[in-house]
N, C-alpha and C positions, 0 to 999 in steps of 0.2 A: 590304330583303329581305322576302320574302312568309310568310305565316305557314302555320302546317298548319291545313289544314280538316277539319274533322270534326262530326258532329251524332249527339247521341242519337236524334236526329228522324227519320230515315231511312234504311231498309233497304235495299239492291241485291236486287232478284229473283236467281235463278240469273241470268249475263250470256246473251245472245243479244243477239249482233252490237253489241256494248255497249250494250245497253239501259242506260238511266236515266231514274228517275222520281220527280217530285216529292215532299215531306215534307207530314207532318201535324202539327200544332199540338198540343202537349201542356198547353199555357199553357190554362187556364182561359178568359184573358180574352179579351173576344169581337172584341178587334182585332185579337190572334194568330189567332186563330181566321180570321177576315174575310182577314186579309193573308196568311194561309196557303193561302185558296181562291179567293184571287183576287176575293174579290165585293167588288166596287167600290157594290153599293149598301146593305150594309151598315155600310161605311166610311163611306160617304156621309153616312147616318144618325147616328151615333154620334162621328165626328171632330170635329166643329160644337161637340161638348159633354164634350170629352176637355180635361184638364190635358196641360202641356209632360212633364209627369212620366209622364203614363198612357201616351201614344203612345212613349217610349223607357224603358216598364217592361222590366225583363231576367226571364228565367226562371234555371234555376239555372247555366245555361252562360253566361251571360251573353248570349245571344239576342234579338235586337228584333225588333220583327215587321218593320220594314226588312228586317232580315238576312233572314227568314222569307221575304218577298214579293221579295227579291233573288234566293233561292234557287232557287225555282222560277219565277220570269223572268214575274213577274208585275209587267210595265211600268206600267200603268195604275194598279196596289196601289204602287207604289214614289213615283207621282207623287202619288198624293193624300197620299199620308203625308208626303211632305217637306213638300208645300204646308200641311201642318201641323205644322210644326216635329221633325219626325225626326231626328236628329242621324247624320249620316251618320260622326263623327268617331268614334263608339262604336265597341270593340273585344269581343269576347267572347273567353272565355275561351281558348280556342286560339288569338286572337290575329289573329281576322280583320275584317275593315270589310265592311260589303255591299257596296262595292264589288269587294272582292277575291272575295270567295262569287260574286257573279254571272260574274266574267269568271270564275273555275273553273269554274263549269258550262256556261261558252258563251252566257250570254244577254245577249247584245249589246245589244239596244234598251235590258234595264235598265241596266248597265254603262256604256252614254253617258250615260244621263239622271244617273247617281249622281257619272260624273266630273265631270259639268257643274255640279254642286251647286255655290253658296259654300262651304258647311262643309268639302269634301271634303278633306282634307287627310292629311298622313303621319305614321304613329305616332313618335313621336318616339326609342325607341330599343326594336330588332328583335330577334329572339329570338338570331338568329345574333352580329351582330355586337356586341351586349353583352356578352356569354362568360355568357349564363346567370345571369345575379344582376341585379336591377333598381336596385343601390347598389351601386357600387364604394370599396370602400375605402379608405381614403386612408393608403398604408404609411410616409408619415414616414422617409425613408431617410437624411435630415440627421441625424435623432433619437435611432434605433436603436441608433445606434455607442454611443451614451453608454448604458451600463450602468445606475447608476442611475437614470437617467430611465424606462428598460424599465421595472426592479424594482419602481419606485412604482406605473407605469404598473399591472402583474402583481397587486398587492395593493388596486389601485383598486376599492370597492364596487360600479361597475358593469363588470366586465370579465369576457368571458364565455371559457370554456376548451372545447375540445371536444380530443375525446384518440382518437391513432391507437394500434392496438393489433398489430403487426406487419405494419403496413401498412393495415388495416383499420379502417374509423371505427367507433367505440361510436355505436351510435345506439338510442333508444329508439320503441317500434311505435307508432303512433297510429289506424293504419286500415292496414287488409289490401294496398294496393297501394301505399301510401305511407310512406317512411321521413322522420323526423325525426334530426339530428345531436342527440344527447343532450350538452348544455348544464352546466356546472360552474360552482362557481364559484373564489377563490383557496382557499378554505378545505378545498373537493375534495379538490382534489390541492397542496395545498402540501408534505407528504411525498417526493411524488414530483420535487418543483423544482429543478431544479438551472439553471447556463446552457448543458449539453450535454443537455437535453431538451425545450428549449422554444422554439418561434419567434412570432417576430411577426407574424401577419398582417394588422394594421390597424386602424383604427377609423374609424366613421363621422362624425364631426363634424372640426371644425377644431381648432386646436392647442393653443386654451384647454383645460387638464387637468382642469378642473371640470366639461368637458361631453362628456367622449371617454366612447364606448362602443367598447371596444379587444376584439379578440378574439387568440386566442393558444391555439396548437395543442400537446398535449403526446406525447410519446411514451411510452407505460406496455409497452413492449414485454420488458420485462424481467419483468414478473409471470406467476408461473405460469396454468396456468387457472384454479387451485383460488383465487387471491387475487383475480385480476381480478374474479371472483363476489364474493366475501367486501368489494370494496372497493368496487366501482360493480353492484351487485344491482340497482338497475332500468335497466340500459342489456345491448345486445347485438351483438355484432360482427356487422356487415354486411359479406360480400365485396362487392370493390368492382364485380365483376360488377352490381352490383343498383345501381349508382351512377344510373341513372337513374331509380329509384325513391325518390331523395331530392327534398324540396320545393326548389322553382327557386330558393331563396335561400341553401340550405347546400348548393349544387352550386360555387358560386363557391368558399367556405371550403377545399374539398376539393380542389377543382381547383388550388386554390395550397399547401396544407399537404403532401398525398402526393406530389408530385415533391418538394419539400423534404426531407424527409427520406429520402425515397429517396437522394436525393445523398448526405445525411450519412452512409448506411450506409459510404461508402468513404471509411476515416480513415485514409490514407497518403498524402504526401506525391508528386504523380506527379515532380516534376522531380531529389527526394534520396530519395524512400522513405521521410521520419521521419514520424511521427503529426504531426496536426494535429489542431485542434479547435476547434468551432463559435464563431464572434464576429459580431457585427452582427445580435445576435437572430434568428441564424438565417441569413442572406446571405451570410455566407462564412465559409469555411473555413482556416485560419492554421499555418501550417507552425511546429512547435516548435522546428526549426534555426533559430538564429536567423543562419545564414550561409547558407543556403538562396536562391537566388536567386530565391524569390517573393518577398521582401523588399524586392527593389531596384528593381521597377517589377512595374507590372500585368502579371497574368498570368492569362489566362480559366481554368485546370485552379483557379483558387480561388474560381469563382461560381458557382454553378448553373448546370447544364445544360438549355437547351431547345432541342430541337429544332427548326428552319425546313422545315415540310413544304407539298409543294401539292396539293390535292385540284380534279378537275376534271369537272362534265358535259363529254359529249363529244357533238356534235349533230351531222345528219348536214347536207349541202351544201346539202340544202332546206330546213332546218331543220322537218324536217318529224317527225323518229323522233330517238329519244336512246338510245343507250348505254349499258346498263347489264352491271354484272359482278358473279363469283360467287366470293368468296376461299373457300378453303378451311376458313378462321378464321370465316365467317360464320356466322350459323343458317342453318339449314336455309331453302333458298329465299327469304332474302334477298339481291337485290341493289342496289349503289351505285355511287357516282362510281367515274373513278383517281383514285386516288393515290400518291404516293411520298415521299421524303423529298431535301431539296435538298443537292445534292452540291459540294462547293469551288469556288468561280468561277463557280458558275453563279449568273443572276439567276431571279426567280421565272418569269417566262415560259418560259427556256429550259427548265425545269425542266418546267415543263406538257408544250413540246413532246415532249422529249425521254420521258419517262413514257408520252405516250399512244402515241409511237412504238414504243415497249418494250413494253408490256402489250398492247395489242390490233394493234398494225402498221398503224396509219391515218397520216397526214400531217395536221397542223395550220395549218388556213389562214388562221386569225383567232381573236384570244381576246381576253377582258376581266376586269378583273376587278370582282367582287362582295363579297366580305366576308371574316372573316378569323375564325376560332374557336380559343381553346385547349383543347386536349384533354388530361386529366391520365395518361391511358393509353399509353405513360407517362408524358412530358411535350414533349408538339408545337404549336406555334403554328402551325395550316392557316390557309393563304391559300386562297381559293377563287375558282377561275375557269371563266368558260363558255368551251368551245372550241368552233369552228365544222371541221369540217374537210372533207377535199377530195372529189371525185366518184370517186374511188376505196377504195370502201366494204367493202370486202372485210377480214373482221376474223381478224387470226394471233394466236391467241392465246399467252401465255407461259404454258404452262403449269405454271410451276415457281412462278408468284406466283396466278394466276386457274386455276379449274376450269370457269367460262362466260361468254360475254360474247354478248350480244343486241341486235340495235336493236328496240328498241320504239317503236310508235304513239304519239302522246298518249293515246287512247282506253283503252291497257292500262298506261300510266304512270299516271292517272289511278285505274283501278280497283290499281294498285298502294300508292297512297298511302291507298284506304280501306279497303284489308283485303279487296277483293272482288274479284280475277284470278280468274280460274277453273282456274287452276294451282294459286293458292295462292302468288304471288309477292307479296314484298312489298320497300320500302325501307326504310332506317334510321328511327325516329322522329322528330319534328320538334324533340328538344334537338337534333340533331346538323346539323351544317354539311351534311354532303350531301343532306339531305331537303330544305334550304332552298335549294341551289343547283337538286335537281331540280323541284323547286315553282316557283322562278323559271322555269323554260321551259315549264311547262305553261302558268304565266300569260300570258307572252309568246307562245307557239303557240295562244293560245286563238281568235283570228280570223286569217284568211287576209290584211287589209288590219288596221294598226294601228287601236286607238282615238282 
């Protein structure tokens, strides 16, 4: 999956007829500089007498002047630079390779020369299909059941607590656009511990207990406001609205803690009606009849619920224009993929079909699939697929789910994804699975004949 591109480096004029035009070098150094203007005999100059270190120096986005001279489809800057050890394998910060920057922008001669690299190769795990966290934790499900092995685990000197607060993470501010999950440790909240306020959500190491760093979510929802102050004064409740303004590594935490306990809120019994209450550190839920026929064989009303949704770009027969729609739930002038949630019997494709026939009244004549994301809102596992669909383009919309649906250019998808429509249109940001599905077809629509 392809990454979001984005650069401090460069501004969109007002658009006419989609203008774009190339970036200026903020990097001091005179290779950024050189591979930003294309002057090849500057480079020329100065390469001869450059460390492997100097030519793949990053600025603060992680930019190389590769990326730089990728950018603005400066072929000739892109060849001399490899021929001096450029590492094409480099990512910045949003998570792109020059090679990706150049096919976004259309510059074809660099974009062969970078695919044809040796180094050139694939980030090893993508922003979509990760679920957001760069270490996946290792939840121990043999483990869990055993109670005291939890409790030790829980009182273990390195083991970190972060605490939901009516649904809502305690997180403390670090920088104005960025939230941090504020971090406990057992001695925090040992007050508040019981085994119906606390679950497990994992640790990073293996299953030697001398070396797990274990994390574990609490619920303090029962405190007033006036205590929650009085208990945890340097932490502050974030709605989960602002969830993507948490750093990319307690997006993961979250995304598994808050559907958790969201389940636990409902303590009854669905097949007798008796209370039940939390067991397997959190994983299921246990009926206190003990005559109860969850008892005598598995029964899913006692696990967590998740959701099997599909979300899909919708492309048109040329694959020339994409799709995009306007929920009423959105902000203002953004729009994204369909989507829908998978209904009994159905498999994920049929579910595509069926959704984009529902929502916009097109026919689906080919699909695939791309990647898969959880989303904690509430809690859905998207599958994400590109559809292709038929020469009959004429879009009905449902207007009980969608308020607008468009097919778009590349040229205004593109200024979509950087903030510069001249509407004011925009897509979802690039944590989210449908920015990455629509990013995949700009990349693939970027030349008329493949690379």
């Amino acid at each position: 999956m392809l990454r979001a591109l984005s650069c401090r480096w460069f501004r969109h004029p007002k658009p006419i007829a989609f203008q774009i035009r190339t970036i200026s070098a903020v990097n001091e150094s005179p290779i950024f500089k050189a591979a930003a203007d294309g002057n090849i005999a500057v480079l020329n100059n100065i390469l001869p007498n450059s460390s492997v270190s100097d030519v793949n120096a990053r600025d603060e986005n992680g930019w190389t002047a590769l990326m730089v001279a990728a950018r603005n489809g400066h072929r000739s800057a892109v060849d001399r630079l490899l021929q001096n050890n450029a590492d094409t394998s480099l990512f910045n910060k949003a998570g792109q390779s020059a090679y990706e920057i150049a096919v976004f922008w259309q510059h074809r001669d660099a974009a062969e020369l970078l695919k044809s690299a040796e180094q050139i190769r694939k980030k090893s795990k993508d922003v979509a299909s990760r679920g957001m966290l760069s270490e996946v934790l290792r939840r121990h499900s043999s483990l869990r059941v055993d109670k005291q092995w939890v409790t030790k685990l829980m009182q273990a000197p390195n083991t970190v607590f972060i605490a939901l607060y009516r649904g809502d993470p305690l997180c403390a501010s670090e920088e104005k656009r960025s939230l941090r999950l504020s971090r406990f440790t057992y001695d925090d909240v040992k007050s508040f511990v019981d085994d119906q306020s606390v679950v497990y959500l994992g640790s990073e190491t293996g299953l030697d207990e001398r070396d797990l760093k274990a994390y574990f979510c609490i619920d303090v929802g029962h405190l007033s406001g006036e205590d929650l102050l009085k208990f945890f004064p340097k932490s502050e409740t974030a709605h989960m609205f602002r969830f993507m303004s948490l750093w990319e590594e307690d997006k993961r935490l979250i995304s598994q803690a808050r559907p958790l306990f969201d389940w636990h809120r409902y303590r009854f019994c669905s097949s007798c009606g008796s209370r039940t209450k939390m067991d397997s550190a959190g994983y299921k839920r246990v009926c206190l009849d003990e005559k109860c026929v969850t008892h005598e064989r598995v029964h899913n009303i006692s696990y967590p619920r998740v959701d099997p949704t599909i979300i899909c770009s919708v492309i048109s027969s040329d694959g020339q224009r994409c799709l995009l729609a306007h929920k009423p739930t959105h902000p203002h002038n953004m729009y994204s993929c369909i989507a829908g949630f998978i209904e009994p019997g159905e498999t994920m494709e049929e579910a595509c079909v069926r959704e984009v026939e529902e929502e916009v009244g097109l026919e689906v004549k080919s699909l695939r699939y791309l990647s898969s994301q959880y989303w904690p809102m509430p809690s859905c596992l998207m599958a994400g697929y590109m559809t292709q669909v038929t020469e009959n383009e004429t879009i009905k919309l449902d207007k009980e789910e969608l308020e607008d649906g468009q097919w778009f250019v590349r040229e205004e998808v593109v200024q979509m994804l950087t903030h510069e429509h001249p509407r004011g249109f925009f897509v979802p940001p690039k944590q989210a699975i449908a920015h990455q599905l629509i990013k995949a077809w700009v990349i693939e629509s970027a030349f008329k004949t493949p690379l």
